[in-house]
C-alpha positions as CSV (number, residue, x, y, z in Angstrom):
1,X,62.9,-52.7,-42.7
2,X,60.1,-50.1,-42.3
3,X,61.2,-46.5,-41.1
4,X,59.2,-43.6,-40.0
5,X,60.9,-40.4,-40.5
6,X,59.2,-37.2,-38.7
7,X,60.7,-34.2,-39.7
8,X,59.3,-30.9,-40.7
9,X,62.5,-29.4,-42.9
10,X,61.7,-30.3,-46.3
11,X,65.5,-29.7,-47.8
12,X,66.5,-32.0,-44.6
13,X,63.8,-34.6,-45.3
14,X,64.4,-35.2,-48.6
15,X,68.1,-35.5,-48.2
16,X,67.0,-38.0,-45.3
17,X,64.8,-39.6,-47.4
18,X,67.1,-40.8,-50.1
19,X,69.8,-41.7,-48.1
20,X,67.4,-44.2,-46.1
21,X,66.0,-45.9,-49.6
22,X,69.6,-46.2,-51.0
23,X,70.0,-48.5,-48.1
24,X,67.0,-50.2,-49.0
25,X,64.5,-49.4,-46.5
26,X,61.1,-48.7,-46.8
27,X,60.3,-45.4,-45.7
28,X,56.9,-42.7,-44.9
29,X,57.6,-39.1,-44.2
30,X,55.0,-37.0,-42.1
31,X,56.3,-33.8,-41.2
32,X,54.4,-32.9,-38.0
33,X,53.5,-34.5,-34.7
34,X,50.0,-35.1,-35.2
35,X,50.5,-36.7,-38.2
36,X,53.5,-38.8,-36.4
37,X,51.3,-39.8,-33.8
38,X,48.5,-41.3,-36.3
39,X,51.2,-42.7,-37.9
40,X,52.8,-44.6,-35.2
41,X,49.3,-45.5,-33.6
42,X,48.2,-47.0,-36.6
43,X,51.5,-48.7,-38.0
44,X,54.6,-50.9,-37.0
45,X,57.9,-49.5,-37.8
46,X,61.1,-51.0,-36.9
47,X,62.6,-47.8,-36.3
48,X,61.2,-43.7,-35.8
49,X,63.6,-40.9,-36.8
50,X,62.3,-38.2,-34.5
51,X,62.8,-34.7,-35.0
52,X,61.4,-32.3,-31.9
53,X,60.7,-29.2,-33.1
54,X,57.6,-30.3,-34.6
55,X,54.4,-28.0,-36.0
56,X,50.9,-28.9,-34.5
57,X,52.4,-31.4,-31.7
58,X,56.2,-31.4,-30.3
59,X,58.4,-34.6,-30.8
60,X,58.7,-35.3,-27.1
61,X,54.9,-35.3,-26.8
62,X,54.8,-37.9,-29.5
63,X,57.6,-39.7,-28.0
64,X,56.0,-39.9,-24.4
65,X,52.4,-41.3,-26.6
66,X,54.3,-43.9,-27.9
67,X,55.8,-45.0,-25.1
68,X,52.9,-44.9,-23.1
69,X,51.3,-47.1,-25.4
70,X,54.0,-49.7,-24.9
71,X,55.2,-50.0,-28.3
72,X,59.4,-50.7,-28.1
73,X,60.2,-49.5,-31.2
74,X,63.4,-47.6,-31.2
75,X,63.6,-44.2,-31.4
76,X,66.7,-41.6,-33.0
77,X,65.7,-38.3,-32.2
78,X,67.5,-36.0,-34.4
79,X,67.3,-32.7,-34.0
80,X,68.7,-28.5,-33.4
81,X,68.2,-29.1,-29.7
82,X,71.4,-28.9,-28.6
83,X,70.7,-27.8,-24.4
84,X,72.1,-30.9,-22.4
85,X,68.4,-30.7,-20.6
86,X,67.1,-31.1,-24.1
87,X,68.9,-33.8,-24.2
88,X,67.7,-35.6,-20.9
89,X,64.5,-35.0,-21.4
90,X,64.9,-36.7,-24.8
91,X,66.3,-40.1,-23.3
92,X,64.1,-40.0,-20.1
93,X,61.1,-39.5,-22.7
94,X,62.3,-43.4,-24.6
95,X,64.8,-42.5,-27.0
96,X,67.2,-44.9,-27.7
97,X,69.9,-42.8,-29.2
98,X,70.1,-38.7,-30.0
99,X,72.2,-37.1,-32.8
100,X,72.2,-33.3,-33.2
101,X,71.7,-31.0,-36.1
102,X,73.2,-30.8,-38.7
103,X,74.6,-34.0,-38.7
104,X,76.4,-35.7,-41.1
105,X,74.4,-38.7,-43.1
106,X,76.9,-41.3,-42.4
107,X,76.7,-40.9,-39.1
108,X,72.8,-41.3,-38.8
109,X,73.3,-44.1,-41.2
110,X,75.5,-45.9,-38.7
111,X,72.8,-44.7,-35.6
112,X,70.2,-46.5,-37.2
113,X,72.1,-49.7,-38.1
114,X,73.2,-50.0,-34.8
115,X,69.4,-49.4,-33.2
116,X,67.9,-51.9,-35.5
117,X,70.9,-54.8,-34.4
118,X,69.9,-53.6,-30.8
119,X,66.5,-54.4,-31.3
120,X,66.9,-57.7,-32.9
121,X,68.7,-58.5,-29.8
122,X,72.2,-58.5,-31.9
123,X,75.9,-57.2,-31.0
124,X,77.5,-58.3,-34.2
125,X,77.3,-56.1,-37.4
126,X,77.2,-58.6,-39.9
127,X,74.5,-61.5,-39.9
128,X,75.7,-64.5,-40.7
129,X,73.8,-67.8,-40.7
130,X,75.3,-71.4,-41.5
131,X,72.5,-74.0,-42.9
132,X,73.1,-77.4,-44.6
133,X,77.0,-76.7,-45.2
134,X,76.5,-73.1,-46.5
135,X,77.1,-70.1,-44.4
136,X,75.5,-66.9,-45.7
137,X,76.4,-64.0,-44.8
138,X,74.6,-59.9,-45.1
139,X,76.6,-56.7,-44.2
140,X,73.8,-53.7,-43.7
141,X,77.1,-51.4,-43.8
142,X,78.1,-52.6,-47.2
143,X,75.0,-53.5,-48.6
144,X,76.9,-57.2,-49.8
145,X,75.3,-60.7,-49.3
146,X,77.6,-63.7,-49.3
147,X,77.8,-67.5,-49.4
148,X,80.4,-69.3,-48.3
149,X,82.4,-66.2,-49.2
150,X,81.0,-65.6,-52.4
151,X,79.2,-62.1,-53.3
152,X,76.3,-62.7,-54.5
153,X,73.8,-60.2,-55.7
154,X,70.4,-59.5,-54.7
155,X,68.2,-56.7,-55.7
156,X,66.5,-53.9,-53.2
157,X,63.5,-55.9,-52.2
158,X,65.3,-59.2,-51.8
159,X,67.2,-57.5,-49.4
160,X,64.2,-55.9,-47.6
161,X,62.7,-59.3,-47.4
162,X,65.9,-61.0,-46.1
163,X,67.3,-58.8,-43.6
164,X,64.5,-59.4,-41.1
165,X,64.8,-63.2,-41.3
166,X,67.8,-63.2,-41.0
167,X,68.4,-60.6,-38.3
168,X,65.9,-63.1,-36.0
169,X,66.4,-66.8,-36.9
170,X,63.6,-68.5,-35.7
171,X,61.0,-66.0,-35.9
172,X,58.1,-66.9,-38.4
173,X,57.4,-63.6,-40.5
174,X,53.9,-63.7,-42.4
175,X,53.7,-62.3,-45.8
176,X,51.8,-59.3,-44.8
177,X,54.4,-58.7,-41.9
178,X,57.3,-59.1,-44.6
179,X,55.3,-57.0,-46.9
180,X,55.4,-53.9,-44.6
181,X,59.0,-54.4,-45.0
182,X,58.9,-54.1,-48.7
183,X,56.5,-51.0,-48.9
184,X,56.0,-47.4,-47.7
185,X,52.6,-45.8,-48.3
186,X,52.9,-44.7,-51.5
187,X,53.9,-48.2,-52.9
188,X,51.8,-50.4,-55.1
189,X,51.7,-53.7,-53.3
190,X,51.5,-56.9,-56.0
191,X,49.7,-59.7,-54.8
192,X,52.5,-62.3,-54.8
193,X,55.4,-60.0,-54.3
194,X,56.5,-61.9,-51.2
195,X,56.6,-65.2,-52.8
196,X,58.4,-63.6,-55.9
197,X,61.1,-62.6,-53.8
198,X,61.3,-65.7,-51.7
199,X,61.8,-67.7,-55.1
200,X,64.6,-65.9,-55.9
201,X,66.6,-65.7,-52.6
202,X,66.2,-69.4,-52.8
203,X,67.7,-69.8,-55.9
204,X,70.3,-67.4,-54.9
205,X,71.4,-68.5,-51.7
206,X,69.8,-71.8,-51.3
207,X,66.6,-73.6,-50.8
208,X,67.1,-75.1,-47.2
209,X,68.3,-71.5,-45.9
210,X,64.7,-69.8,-45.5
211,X,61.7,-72.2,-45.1
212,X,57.7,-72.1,-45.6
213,X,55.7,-72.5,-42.3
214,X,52.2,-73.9,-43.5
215,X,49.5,-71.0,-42.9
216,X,51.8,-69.0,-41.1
217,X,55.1,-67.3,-43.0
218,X,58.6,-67.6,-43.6
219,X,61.1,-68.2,-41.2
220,X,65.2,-68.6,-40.8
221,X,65.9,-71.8,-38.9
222,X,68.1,-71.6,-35.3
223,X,71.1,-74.0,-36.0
């Protein structure tokens, strides 16, 4: 999953920062609201992590842009704001959820694994998926992929590249879509990552469980 975090606290982002890619997700930092607001015109994130107190433009400025330009994805303001008018003008502005400074990072953890099941139009917080007598099975909280009830391991970008299928079965994801999964700005891209990791969720979990749309992507089959 691709993340923009927006905050302008450097000790706060970088504690932020790691905690998001130990939980595998691909992540860019800007750190103040113009910067935000390029970002967000520009790019598709499956989640924002919104601070408010921003330099050169305030967060609910770039919250109210985004909205107005109709994008829906969801927002977790975090931030010192702690007035209860703050807080509504937060919500009414689009935010999907609000945690207050400091917080602690097991908490936002949980805030944005919730958001991100919301989105994919999920109330269950494990994914599990049956498919030609095997069920597999991905917990975001426990970072642990199964089959049939058997761990099974799969390295940080096999993850990144499964957890989207999976979360929406039935939705065809083209390799570029499933490479801004995979990769933050500063990442190298390789030309056949995609593919790479593809291969080796197949032979991991099995062949039938994610198939090849011809000129289009990858999807998850309904059952």
């Amino acid at each position: 999953m691709r993340l923009l975090l927006v905050e302008d606290d450097p000790m706060i982002g970088e504690a932020v920062l790691d905690a998001l890619r130990a939980e595998h997700y691909a992540v860019d930092w800007v750190k103040d609201g113009l910067m935000a607001d390029t970002a967000l015109a520009s790019q598709d994130y499956d989640l924002v992590l919104l601070d408010l107190g921003l330099p050169k433009r305030d967060g609910l400025d770039v919250l109210r842009r985004l909205r107005e330009r109709r994008k829906p994805v969801p927002v977790l303001v975090a931030t010192a704001r702690d007035a209860v008018g703050d807080r509504i003008a937060g919500l009414d502005a689009g935010a999907d959820d609000y945690v207050l400074k400091p917080y602690d990072i097991d908490e936002l953890l949980a805030r944005v694994r919730a958001l991100l099941r919301r989105s994919a139009g999920r109330a269950e917080p494990v994914f599990e998926h049956a498919v030609e007598g095997k069920r597999v099975s991905l917990n975001p909280a426990t970072h642990e992929a199964s089959v049939n009830g058997e761990l099974v391991s799969l390295s940080a970008r096999e993850w990144a590249v499964l957890e989207p299928l999976l979360a929406r079965p039935g939705v065809v994801f083209s390799r570029a879509q499933l490479e801004e999964k995979l990769y933050s700005w500063k990442d190298e891209i390789s030309s056949n990552a995609v593919e790479v990791y593809i291969h080796g969720l197949r032979k991991k979990l099995g062949s039938e469980l994610i198939q090849t749309v011809r000129g289009l992507g990858y999807v998850v089959p309904r059952t």
